[in-house]
N, C-alpha and C positions, 0 to 999 in steps of 0.2 A: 224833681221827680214827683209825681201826682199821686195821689189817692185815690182808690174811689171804695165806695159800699152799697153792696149788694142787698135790697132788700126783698122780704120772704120769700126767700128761698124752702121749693118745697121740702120736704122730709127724705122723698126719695133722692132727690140731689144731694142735698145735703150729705148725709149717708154715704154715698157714693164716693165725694169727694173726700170724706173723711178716712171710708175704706182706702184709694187711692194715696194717701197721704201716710198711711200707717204701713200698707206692701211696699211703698218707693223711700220711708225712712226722712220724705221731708214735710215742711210746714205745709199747711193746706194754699199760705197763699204763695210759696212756691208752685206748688200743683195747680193751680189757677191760671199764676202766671204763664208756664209751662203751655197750660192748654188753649192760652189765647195768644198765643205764639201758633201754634199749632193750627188752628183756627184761621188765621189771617195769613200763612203762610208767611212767618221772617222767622228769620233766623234767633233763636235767642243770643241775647247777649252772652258773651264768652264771661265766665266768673273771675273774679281780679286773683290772681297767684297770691298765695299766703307763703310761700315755701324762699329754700335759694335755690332755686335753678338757673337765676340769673347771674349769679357766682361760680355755679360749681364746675368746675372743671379748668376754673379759670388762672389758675397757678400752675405756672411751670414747673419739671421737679427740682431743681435747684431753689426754688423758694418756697417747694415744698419743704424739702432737705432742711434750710434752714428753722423752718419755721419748727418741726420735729424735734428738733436739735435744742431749740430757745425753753422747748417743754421739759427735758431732761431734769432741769431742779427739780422740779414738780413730781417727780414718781419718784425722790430718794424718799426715805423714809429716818428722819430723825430718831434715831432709838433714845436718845435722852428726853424727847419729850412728852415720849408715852410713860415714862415712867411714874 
């Protein structure tokens, strides 16, 4: 992926960009980016998934069942070792 930089840029751009940057909550050179997207007409690039949605839902309940079940130890509470 390339670089590039911008040089003097006026005040009033600047500003602008900066304002745009702080109302949308992203980097300026997201907002850049964004708008030369916009500009050229394509599509931005979709953002890569940080989450699991590519799991979820993906267990049966039977192996949900078990899997619940394998946690059981886990919420007893030892009284002898809070002592």
């Amino acid at each position: 992926m390339k670089s590039i930089t911008i040089y003097k840029l006026d005040d009033k751009l600047a500003d602008k960009l900066e304002q745009l940057s702080k109302d949308m909550g992203l980097s300026q050179n997201k907002i850049i980016k964004k708008l030369l997207y916009q500009a050229l007409n394509m599509d931005e690039e979709p953002a890569p998934k940080r989450d699991l949605s590519c799991v979820m839902g993906s267990w049966s309940q039977p192996e949900f069942d078990e899997f619940e079940s394998s946690l059981s130890a886990f919420k007893e509470i030892d009284e002898d070792l809070w002592r």
